[in-house]
C-alpha positions in Angstrom: -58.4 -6.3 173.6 -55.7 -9.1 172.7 -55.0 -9.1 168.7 -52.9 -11.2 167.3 -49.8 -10.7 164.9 -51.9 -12.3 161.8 -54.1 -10.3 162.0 -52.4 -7.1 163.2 -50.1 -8.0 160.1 -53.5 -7.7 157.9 -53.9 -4.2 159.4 -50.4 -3.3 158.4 -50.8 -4.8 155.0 -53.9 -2.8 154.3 -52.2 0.5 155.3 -48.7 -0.6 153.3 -51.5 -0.8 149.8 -52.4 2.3 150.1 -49.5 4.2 151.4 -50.8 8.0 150.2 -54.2 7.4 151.3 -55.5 6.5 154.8 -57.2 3.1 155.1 -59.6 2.2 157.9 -61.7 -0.6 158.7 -62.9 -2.5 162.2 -62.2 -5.3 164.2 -64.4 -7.8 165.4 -64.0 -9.1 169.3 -65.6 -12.0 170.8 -65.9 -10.7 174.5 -64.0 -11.5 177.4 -65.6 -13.3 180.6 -64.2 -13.0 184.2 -62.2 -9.9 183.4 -60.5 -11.4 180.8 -60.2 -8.5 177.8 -61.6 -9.5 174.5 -60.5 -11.4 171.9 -60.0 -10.0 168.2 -61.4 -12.5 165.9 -61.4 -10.9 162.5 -60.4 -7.7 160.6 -63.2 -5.6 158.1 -61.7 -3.8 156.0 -63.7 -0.6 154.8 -63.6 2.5 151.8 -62.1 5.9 153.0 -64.6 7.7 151.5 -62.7 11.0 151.2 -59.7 8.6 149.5 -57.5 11.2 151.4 -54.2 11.5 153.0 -55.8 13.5 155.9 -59.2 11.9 157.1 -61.0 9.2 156.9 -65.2 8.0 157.1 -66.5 4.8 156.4 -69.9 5.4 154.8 -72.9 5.2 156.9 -74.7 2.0 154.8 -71.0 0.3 154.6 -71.3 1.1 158.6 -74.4 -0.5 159.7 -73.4 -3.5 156.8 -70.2 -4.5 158.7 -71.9 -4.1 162.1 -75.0 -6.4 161.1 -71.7 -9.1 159.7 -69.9 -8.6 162.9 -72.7 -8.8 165.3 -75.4 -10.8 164.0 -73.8 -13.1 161.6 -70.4 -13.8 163.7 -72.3 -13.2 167.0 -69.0 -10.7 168.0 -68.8 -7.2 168.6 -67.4 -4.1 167.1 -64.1 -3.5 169.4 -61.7 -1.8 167.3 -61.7 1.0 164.6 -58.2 1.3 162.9 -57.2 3.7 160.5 -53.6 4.9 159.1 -52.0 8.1 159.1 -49.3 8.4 156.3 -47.4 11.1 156.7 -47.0 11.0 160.8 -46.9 8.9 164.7 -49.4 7.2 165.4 -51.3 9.1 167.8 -54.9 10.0 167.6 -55.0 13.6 165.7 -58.1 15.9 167.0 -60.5 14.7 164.3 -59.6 11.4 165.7 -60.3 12.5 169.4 -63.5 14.4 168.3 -65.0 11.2 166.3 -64.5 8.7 169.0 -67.2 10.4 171.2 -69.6 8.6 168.8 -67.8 5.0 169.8 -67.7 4.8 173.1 -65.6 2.0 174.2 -64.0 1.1 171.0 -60.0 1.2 170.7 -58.6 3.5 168.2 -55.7 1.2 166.2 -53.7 3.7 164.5 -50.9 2.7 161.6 -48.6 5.5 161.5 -45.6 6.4 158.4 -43.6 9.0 159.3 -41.4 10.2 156.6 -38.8 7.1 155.4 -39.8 5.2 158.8 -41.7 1.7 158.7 -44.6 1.9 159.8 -45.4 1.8 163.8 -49.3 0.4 165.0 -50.5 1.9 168.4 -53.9 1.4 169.9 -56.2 3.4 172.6 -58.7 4.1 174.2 -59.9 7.8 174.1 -63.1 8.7 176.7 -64.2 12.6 177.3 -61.2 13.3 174.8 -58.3 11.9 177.4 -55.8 9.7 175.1 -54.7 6.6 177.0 -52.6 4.3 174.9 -53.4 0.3 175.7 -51.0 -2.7 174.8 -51.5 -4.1 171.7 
C-alpha cells in the first residue's frame, strides 16, 4: 500500500492527541491494477472503546459504519487498520497478532512512543501470526 505523508501525518496527529491512550482507526485504498500496490485515499478515524493505554476495539456498529463509508459510498476498500501504542516500538504486540486473523490482508499501521522518544509509524502485514514489516 503507498500512503502518503499528509495523510500518514493525520495518523501521527491523531496518536500525538491522545498520547496516554491508544487511538486507532482505518485507511481506505483504492486498489492497485497490474501489480501496482494500492493507493491510500483517506484516513477514519475511530473510538478506542476501552479508552486505554493497553488495547484497543473499535465497536462493532462504528465497524460496519466506516466499512459501508469506505466501500460503498467512496467505492475503496478497507486496507489498513492503525492503532498507537504509547508506552513502546512499534511492533505488533500478541493481542495485535491474535486480532489480525480476523483481517486478512489488511496492514497493521502501528504509531509507537517509547518513553521521551518521538513517535516512530511502522506497518505490516501479519498472516498465520508471521510479522512481516512492509515499506510505508
Amino acid at each position: 500500500m503507498n500512503i502518503s505523508a499528509e495523510l500518514l501525518a493525520e495518523i501521527l496527529a491523531h496518536a500525538k492527541e491522545q498520547p496516554t491512550v491508544e487511538v486507532c482507526g482505518l485507511v481506505a485504498v483504492k486498489p492497485g491494477s497490474s501489480g501496482s500496490p494500492a493507493e491510500a485515499v483517506r484516513v477514519h478515524r475511530a473510538i478506542n472503546i476501552h479508552a486505554s493505554a493497553l488495547k484497543f476495539e473499535i465497536d462493532g456498529k462504528e465497524q460496519l459504519r466506516l466499512r459501508r463509508t469506505i466501500e460503498d459510498e467512496e467505492g475503496c476498500e478497507i486496507g489498513a487498520i492503525y492503532h498507537s501504542h504509547v508506552r513502546s516500538k512499534p511492533y505488533p504486540s500478541q493481542t495485535d497478532i491474535n486480532f489480525s486473523a480476523l483481517w486478512p490482508g489488511v496492514e497493521w499501521i502501528i504509531v509507537g512512543s517509547a518513553a521521551g522518544e518521538e513517535p516512530e509509524v511502522c506497518s505490516y502485514l501479519i498472516k498465520d501470526s508471521i510479522v512481516e514489516e512492509v515499506p510505508i
